[in-house]
C-alpha positions as CSV (number, residue, x, y, z in Angstrom):
1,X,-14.9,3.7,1.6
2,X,-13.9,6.9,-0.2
3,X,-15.5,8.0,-3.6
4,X,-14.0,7.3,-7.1
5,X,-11.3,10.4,-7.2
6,X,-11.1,13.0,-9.7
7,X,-7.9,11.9,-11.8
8,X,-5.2,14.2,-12.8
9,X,-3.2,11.7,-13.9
10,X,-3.9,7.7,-14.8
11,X,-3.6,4.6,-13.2
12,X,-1.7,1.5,-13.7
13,X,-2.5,-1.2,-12.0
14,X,0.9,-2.9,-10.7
15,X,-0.7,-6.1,-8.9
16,X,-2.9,-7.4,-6.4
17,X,-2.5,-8.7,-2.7
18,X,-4.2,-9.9,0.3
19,X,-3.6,-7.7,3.4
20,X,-4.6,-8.9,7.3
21,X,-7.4,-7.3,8.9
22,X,-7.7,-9.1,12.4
23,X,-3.8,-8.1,13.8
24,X,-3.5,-4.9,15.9
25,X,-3.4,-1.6,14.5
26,X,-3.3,1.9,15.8
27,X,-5.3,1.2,18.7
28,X,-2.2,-0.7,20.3
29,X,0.1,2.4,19.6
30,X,0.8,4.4,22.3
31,X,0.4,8.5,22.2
32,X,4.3,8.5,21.3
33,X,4.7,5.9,18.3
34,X,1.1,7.7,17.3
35,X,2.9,11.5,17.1
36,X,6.2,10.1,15.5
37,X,4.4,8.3,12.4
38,X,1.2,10.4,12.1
39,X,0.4,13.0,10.0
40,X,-3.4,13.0,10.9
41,X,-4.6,11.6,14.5
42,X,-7.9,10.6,14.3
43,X,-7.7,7.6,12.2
44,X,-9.0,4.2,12.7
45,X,-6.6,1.8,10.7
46,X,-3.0,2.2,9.2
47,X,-3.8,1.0,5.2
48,X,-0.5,1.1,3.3
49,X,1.4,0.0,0.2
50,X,3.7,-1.3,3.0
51,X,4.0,-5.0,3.6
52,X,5.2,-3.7,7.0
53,X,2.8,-1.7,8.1
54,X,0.1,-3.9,6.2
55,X,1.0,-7.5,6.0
56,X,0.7,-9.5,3.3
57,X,-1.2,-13.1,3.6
58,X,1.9,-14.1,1.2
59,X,5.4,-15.0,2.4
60,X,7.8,-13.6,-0.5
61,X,10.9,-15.2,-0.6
62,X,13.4,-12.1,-1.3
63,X,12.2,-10.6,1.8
64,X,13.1,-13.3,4.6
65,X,15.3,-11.7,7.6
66,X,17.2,-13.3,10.3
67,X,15.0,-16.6,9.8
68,X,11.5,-14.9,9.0
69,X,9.4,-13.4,6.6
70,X,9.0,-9.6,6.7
71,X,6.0,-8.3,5.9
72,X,3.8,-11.1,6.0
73,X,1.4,-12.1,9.1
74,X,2.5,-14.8,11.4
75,X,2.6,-17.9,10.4
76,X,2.1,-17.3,6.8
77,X,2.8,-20.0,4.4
78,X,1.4,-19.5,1.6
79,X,4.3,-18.5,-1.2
80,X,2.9,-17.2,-4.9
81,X,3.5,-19.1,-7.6
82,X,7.1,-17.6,-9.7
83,X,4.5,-17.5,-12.7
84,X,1.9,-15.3,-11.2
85,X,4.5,-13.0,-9.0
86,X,4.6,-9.7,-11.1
87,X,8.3,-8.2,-11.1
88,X,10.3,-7.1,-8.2
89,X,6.9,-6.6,-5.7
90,X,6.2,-9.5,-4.6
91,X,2.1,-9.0,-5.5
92,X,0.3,-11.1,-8.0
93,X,0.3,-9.6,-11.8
94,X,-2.8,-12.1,-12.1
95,X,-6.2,-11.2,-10.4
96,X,-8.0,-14.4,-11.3
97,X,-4.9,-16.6,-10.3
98,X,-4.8,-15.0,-6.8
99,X,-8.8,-16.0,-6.6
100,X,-8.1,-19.1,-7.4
101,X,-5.2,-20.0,-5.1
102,X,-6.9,-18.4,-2.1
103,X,-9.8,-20.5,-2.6
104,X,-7.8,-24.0,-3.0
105,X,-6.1,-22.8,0.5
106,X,-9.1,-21.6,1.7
107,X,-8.6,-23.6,5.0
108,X,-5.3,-21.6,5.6
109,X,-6.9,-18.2,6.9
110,X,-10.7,-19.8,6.7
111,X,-11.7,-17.7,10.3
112,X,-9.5,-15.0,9.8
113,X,-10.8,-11.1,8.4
114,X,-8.7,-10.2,5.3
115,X,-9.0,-7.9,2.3
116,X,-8.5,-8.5,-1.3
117,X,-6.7,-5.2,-3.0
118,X,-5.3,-3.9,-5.9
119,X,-2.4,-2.3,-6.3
120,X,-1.9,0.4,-8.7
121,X,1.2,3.8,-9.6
122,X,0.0,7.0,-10.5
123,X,1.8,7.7,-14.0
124,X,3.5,11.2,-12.6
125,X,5.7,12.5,-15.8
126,X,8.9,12.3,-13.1
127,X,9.0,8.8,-13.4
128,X,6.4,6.7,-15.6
129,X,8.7,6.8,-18.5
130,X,11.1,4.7,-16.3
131,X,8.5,1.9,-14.9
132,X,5.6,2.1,-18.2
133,X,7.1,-1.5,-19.6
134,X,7.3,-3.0,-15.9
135,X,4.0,-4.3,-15.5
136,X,1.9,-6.7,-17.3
137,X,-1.1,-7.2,-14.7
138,X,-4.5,-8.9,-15.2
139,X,-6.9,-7.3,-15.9
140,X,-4.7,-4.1,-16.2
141,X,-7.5,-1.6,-15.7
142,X,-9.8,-0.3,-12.3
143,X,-12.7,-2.2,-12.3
144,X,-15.6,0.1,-11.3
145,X,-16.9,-2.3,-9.1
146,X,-14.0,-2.0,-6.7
147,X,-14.1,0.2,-3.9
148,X,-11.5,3.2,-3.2
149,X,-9.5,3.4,-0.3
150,X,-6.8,5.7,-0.8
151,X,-3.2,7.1,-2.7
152,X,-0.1,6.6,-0.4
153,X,3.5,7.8,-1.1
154,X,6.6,6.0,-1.3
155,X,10.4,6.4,-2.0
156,X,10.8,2.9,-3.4
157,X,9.7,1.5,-6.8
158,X,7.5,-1.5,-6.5
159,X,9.2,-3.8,-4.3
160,X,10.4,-3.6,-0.4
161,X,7.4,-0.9,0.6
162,X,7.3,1.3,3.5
163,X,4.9,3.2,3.0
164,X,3.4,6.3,4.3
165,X,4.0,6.0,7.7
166,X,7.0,6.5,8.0
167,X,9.0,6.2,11.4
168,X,11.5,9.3,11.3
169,X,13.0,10.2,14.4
170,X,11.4,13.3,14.9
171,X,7.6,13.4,15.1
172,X,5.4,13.5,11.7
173,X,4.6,16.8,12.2
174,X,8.3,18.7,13.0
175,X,9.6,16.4,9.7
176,X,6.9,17.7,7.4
177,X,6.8,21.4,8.6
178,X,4.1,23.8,7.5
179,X,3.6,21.2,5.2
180,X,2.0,18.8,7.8
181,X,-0.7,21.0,8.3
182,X,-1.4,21.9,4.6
183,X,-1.6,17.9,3.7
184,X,-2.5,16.2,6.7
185,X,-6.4,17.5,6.2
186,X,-6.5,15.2,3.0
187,X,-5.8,12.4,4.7
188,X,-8.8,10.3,5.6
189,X,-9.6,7.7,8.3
190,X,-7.2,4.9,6.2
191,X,-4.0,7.7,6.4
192,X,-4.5,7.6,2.5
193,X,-5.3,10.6,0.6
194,X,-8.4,10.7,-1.0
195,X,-7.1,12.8,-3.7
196,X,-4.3,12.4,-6.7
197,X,-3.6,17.1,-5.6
198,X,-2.1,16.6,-2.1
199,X,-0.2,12.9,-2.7
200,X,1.3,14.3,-5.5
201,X,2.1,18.0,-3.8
202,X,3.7,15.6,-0.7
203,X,5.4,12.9,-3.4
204,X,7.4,16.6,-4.9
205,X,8.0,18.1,-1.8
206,X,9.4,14.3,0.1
207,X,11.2,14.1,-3.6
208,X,12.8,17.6,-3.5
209,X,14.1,16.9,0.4
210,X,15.9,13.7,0.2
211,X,17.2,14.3,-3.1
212,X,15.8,10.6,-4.2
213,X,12.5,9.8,-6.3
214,X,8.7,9.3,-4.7
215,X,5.7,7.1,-5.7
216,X,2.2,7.9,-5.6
217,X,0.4,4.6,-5.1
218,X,-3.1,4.0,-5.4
219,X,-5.0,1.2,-3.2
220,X,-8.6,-0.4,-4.5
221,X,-10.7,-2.8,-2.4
222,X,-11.7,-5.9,-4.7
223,X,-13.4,-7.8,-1.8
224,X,-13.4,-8.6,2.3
225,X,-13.6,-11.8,3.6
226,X,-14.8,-13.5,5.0
């Protein structure tokens, strides 16, 4: 796990998931699909803000294409509650709830490795003043107790995440530029930065080139299981 970072900015915490840790990662990627989504090489696990890149335990209904559920591992059934899903993501807005429906289905993923995380938004001036009301998550604050893993960047607002691999149709590398370079050293072994400096100097510079607005998202570890 990374250390507690050095904050420029605050943290909101947005919601809480359970992501998969038992399907295929980068190890079943071969040397091409590596180079085209990559910005660093030598990493041992994908962690993302992406439901597609990093399932989600929970189905969520909004998100079902041509007869399945994106973004959630096989088989999932398990749906969250209307009164616990926080707005437009899909996540739980309540950490104790979450806790409390995993262990009544306990029996659904009983054998199977999974982490509990929290979710949170850097509050960048660009766009907090849009999103500040959104949330309503609890508890709303970083528990010190929960371990670091990482800040990813995003073009969407909390809701159908992709994350930051992102499958361009050039290689990582020739998208990003000098820029790749500059960046990619802050990644660590997750392909999270392990600073707020280099998510937000990639959220500006991805922000400035397509002309549209970029998230810096924050990932916590709460607990692995089993």
């Amino acid at each position: 796990m990374e250390e507690t970072p050095k904050l420029l900015y605050p943290e909101t915490i947005i919601g809480y998931d359970c992501r998969e840790m038992w399907l295929p990662n980068v190890e079943s990627w071969t040397e091409e699909e590596r180079q085209q989504a990559l910005l660093r090489q030598n990493i041992k696990r994908v962690l993302t803000v992406s439901k597609e890149s990093w399932n989600s335990l929970f189905v969520f209904k909004r998100l079902m294409v041509d007869g399945r559920y994106v973004g959630a591992v096989p088989n999932a059934e398990l749906e969250i509650p209307i009164e616990f899903e926080e707005l437009q993501a899909g996540i739980w807005e309540n950490l104790v709830a979450m806790q409390e429906f995993m262990n009544a289905h306990h029996s659904a993923f009983a054998e199977k490795p999974y982490w509990m995380i929290a979710i949170t938004v850097v509050e960048l001036p660009d766009y907090w003043d849009e999103i500040k009301n959104l949330f309503q998550s609890n508890p709303s604050t970083i528990d010190n107790q929960w371990s670091f893993l990482g800040y990813d960047v995003e073009d969407e607002p909390p809701s159908m995440w992709e994350g930051l691999v992102s499958y361009e149709s050039n290689r990582a590398s020739d998208y990003y530029g000098d820029l790749s370079e500059k960046i990619g050293k802050y990644l660590n072994t997750y392909h999270l930065y392990s600073e707020q400096t280099p998510a937000i100097e990639h959220c500006e510079w991805v922000t400035k080139k397509e002309h549209h607005p970029y998230w810096v998202y924050g990932l916590y570890l709460i607990k692995s299981y089993p």
